[in-house]
N, CA, C and O atoms as a GROMACS GRO file, in nm:
protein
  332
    1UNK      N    1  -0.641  -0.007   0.010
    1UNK     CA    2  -0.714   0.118   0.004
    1UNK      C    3  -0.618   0.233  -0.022
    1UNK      O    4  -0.656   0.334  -0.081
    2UNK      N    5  -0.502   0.219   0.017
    2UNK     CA    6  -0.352   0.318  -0.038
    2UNK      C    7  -0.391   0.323  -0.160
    2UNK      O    8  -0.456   0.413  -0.213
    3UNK      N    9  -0.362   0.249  -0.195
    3UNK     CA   10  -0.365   0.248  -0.386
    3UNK      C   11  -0.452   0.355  -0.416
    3UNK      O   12  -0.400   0.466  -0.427
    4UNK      N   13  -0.624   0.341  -0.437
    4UNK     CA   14  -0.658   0.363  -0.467
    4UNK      C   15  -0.704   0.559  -0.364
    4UNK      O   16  -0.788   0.647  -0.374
    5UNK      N   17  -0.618   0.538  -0.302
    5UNK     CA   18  -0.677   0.691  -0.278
    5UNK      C   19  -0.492   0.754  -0.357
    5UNK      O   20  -0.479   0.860  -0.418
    6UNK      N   21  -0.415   0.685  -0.338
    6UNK     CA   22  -0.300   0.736  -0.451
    6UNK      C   23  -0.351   0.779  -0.592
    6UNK      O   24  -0.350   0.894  -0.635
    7UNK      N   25  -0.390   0.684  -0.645
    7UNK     CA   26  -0.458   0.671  -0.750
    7UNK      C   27  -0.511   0.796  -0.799
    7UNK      O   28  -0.486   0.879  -0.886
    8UNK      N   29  -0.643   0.762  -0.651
    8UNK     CA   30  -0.686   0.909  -0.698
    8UNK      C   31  -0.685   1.045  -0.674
    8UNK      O   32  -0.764   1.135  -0.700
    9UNK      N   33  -0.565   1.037  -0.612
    9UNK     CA   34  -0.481   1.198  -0.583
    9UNK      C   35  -0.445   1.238  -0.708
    9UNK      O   36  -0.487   1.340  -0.764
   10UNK      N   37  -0.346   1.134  -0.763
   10UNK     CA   38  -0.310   1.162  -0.924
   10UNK      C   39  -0.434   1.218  -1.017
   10UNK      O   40  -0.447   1.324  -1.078
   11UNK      N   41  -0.515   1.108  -1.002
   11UNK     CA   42  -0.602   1.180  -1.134
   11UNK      C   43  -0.684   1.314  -1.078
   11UNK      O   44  -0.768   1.354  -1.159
   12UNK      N   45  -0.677   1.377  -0.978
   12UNK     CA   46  -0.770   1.502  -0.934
   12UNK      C   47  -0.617   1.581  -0.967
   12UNK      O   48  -0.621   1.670  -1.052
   13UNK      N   49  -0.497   1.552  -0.910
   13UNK     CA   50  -0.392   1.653  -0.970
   13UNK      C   51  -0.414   1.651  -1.142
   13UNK      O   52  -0.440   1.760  -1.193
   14UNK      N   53  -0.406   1.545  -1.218
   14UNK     CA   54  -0.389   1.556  -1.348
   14UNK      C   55  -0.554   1.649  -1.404
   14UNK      O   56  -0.544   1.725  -1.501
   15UNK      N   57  -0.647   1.639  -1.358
   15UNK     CA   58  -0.756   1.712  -1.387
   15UNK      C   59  -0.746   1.848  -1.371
   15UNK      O   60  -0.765   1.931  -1.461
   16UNK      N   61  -0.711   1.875  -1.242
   16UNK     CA   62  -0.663   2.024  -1.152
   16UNK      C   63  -0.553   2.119  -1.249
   16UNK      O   64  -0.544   2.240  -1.266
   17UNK      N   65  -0.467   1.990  -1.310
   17UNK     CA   66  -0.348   2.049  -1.397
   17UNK      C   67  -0.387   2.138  -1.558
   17UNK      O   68  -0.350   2.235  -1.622
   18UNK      N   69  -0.520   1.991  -1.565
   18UNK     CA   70  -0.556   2.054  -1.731
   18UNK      C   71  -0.686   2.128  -1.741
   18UNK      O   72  -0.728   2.175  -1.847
   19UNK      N   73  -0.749   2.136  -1.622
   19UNK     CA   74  -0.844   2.263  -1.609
   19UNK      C   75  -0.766   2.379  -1.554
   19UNK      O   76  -0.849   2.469  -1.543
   20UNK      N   77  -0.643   2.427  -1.513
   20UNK     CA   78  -0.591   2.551  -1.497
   20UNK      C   79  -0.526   2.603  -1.618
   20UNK      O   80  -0.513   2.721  -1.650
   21UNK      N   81  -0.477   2.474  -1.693
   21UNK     CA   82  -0.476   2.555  -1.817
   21UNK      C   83  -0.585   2.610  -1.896
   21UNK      O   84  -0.575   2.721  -1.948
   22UNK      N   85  -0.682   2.542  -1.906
   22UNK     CA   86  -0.760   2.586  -1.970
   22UNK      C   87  -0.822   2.704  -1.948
   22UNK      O   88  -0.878   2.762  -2.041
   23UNK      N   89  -0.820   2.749  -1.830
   23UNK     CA   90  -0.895   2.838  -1.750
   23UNK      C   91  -0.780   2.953  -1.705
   23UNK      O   92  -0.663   2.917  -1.723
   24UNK      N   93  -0.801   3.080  -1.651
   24UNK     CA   94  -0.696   3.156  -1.600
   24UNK      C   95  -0.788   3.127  -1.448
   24UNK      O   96  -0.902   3.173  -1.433
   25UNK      N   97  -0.734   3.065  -1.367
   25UNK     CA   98  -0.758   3.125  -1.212
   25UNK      C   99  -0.618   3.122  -1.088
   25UNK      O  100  -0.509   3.066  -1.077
   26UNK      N  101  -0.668   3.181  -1.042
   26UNK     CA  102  -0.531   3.222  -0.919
   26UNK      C  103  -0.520   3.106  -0.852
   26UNK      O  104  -0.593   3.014  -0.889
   27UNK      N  105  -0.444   3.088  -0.762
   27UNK     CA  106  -0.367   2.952  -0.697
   27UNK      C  107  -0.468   2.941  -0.586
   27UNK      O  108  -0.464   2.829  -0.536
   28UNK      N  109  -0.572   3.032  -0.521
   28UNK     CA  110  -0.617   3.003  -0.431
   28UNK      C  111  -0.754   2.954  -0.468
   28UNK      O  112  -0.842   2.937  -0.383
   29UNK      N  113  -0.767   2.936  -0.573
   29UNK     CA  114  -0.890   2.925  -0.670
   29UNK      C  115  -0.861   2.755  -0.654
   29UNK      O  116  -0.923   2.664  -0.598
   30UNK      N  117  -0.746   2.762  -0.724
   30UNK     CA  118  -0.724   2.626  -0.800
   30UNK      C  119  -0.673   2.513  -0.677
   30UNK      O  120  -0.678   2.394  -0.708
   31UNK      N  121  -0.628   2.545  -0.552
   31UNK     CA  122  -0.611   2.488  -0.440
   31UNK      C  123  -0.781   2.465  -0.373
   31UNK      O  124  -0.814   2.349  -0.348
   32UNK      N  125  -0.862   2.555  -0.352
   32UNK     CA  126  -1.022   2.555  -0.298
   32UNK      C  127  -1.076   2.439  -0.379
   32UNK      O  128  -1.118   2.339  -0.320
   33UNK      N  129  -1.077   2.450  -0.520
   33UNK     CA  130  -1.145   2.365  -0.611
   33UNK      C  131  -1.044   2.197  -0.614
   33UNK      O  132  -1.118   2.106  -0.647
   34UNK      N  133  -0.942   2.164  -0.595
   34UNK     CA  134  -0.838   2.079  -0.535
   34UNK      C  135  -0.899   1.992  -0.407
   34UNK      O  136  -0.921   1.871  -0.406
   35UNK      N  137  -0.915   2.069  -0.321
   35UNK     CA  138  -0.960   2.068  -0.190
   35UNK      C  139  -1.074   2.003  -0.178
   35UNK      O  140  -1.085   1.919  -0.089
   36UNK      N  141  -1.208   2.039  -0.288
   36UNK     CA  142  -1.323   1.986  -0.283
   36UNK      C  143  -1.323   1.891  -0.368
   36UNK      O  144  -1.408   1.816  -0.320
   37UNK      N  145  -1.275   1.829  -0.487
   37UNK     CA  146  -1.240   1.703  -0.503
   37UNK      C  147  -1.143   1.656  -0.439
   37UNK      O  148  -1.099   1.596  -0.537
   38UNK      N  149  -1.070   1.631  -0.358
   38UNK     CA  150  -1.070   1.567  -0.261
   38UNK      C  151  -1.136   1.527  -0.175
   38UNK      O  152  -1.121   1.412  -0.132
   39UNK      N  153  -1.208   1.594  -0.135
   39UNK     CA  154  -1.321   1.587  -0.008
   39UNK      C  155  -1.390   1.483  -0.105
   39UNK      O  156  -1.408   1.370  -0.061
   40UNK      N  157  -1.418   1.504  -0.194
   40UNK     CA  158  -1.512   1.415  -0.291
   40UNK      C  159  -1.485   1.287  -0.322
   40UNK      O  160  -1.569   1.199  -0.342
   41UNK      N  161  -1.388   1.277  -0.326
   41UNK     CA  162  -1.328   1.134  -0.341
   41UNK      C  163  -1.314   1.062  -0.247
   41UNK      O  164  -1.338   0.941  -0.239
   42UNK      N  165  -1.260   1.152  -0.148
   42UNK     CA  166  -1.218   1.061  -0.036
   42UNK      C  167  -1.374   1.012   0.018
   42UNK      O  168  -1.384   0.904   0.076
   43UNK      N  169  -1.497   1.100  -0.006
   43UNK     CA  170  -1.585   1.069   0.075
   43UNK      C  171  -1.706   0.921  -0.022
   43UNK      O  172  -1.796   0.848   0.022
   44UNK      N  173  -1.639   0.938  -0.170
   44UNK     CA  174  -1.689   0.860  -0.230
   44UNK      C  175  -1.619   0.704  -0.218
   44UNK      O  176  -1.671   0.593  -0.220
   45UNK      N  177  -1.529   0.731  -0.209
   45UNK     CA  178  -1.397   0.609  -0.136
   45UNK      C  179  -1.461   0.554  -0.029
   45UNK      O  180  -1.496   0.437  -0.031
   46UNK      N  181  -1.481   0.633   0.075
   46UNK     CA  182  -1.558   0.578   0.219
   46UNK      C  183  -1.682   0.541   0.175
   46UNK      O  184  -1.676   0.429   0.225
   47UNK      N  185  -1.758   0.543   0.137
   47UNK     CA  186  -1.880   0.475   0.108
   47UNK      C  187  -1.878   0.374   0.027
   47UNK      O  188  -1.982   0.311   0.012
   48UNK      N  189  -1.784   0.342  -0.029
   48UNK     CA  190  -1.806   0.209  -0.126
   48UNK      C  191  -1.671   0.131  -0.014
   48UNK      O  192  -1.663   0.014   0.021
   49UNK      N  193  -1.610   0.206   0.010
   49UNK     CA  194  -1.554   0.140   0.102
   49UNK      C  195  -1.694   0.016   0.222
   49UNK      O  196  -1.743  -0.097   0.218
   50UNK      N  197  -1.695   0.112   0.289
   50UNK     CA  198  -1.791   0.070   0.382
   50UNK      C  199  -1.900  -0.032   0.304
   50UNK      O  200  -1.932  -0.144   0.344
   51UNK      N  201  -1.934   0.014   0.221
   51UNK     CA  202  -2.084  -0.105   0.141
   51UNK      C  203  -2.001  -0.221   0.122
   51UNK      O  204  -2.018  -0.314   0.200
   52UNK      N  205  -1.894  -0.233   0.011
   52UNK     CA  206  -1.839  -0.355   0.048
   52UNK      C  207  -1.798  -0.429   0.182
   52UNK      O  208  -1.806  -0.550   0.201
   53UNK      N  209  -1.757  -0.338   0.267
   53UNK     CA  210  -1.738  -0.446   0.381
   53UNK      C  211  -1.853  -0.505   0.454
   53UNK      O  212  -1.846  -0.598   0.535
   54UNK      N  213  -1.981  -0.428   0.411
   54UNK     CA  214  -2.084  -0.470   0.476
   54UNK      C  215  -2.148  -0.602   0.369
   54UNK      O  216  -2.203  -0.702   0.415
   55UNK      N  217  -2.135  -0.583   0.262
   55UNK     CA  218  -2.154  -0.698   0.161
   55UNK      C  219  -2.072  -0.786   0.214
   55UNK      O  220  -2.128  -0.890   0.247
   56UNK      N  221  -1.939  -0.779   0.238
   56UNK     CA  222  -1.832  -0.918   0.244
   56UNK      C  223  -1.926  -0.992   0.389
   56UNK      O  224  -1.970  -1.107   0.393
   57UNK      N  225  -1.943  -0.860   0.526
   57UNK     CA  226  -1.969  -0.911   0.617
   57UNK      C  227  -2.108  -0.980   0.659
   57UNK      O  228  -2.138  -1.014   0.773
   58UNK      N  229  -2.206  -0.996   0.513
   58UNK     CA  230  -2.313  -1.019   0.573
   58UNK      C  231  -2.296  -1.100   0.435
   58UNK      O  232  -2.404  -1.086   0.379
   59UNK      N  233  -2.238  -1.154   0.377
   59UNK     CA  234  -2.237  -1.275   0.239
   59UNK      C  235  -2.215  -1.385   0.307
   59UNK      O  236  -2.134  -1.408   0.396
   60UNK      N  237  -2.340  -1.489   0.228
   60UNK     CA  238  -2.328  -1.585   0.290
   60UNK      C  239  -2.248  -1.696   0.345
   60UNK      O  240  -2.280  -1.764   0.443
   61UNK      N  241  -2.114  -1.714   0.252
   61UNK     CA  242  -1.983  -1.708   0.281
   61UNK      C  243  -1.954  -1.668   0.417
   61UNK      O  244  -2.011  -1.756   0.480
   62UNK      N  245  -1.916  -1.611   0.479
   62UNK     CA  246  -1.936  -1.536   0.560
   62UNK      C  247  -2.001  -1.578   0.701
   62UNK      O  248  -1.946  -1.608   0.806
   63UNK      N  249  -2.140  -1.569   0.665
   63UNK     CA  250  -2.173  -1.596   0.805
   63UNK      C  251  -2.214  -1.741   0.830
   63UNK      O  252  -2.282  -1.762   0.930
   64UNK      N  253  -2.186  -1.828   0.762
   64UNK     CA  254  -2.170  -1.974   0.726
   64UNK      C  255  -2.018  -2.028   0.787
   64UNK      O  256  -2.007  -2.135   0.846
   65UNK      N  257  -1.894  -1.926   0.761
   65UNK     CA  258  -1.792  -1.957   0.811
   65UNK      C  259  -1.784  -1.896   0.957
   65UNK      O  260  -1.713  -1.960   1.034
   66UNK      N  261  -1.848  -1.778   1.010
   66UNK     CA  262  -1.846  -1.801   1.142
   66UNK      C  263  -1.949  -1.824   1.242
   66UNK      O  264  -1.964  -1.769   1.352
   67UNK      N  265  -2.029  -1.929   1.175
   67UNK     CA  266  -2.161  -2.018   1.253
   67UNK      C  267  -2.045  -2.150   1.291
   67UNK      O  268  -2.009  -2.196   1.399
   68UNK      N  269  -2.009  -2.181   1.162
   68UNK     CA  270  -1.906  -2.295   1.214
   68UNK      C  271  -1.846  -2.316   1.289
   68UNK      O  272  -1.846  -2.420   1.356
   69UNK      N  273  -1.745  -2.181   1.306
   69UNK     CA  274  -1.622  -2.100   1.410
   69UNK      C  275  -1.707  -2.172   1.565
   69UNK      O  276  -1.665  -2.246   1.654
   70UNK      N  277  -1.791  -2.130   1.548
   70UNK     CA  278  -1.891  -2.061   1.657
   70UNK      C  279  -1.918  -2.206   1.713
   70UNK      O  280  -1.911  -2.217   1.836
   71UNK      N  281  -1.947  -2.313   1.640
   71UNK     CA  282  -2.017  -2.423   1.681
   71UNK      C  283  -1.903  -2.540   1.684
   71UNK      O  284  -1.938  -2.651   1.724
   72UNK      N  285  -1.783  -2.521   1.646
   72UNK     CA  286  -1.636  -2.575   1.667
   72UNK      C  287  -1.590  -2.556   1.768
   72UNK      O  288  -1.523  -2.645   1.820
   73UNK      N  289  -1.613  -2.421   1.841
   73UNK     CA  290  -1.517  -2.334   1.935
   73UNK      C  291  -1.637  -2.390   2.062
   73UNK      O  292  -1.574  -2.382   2.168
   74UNK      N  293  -1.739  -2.426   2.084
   74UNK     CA  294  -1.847  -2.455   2.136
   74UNK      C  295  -1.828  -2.598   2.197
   74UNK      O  296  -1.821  -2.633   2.315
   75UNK      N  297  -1.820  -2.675   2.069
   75UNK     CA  298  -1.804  -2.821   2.108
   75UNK      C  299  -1.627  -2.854   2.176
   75UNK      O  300  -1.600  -2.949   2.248
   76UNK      N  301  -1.547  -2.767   2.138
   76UNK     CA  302  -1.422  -2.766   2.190
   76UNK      C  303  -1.446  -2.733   2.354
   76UNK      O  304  -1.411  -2.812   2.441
   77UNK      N  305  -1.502  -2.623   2.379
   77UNK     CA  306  -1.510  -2.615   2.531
   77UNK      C  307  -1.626  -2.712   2.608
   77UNK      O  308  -1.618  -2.709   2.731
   78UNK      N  309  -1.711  -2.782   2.560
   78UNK     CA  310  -1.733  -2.884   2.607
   78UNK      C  311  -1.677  -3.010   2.663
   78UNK      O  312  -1.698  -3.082   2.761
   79UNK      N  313  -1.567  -3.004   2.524
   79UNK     CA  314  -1.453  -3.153   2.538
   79UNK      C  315  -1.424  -3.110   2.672
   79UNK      O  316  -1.435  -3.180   2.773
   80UNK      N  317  -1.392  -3.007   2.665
   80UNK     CA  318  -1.301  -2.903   2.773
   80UNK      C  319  -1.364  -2.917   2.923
   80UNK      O  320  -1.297  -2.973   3.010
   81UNK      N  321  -1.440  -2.887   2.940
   81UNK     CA  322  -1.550  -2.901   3.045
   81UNK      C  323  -1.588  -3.014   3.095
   81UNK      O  324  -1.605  -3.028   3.216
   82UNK      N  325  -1.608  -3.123   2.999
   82UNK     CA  326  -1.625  -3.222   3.035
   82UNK      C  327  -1.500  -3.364   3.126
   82UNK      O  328  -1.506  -3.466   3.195
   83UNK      N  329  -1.426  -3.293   3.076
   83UNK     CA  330  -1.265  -3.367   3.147
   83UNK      C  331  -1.248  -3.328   3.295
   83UNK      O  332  -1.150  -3.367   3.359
   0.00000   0.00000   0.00000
């Protein structure tokens, strides 16, 4: 998840860089507008963040490998119990 919020620091600086040229605004302009893509990214980051982990954690993959866990770790404390 580094990566990609690196990533996309760079490309909001490289955007930030070639919309101040294009544009005349003051540094507190161009830091405010900075500021809110960031907020933007980072908050678009967290949400796909989060959906995938909820995809990984509810794929059937997934909850197939810890039914197993579950019913391994089960019959183990039986062995267990039963001695």
């Amino acid at each position: 998840m580094r990566v990609y919020l690196a990533v996309a620091m760079l490309m909001l600086a490289f955007v930030a860089y070639t919309e101040a040229q294009d544009q005349e605004e003051t540094i507190e302009q161009r830091f405010a507008n900075f500021g809110q893509q960031m907020a933007e990214v980072t908050k678009s980051l967290a949400e796909k963040a989060k959906t995938t982990f909820t995809d990984v954690h509810n794929s059937e993959f997934a909850t197939e490998s810890r039914n197993w866990f579950q019913k391994q770790f089960d019959t183990l404390k039986e062995k267990i119990n039963s001695q």
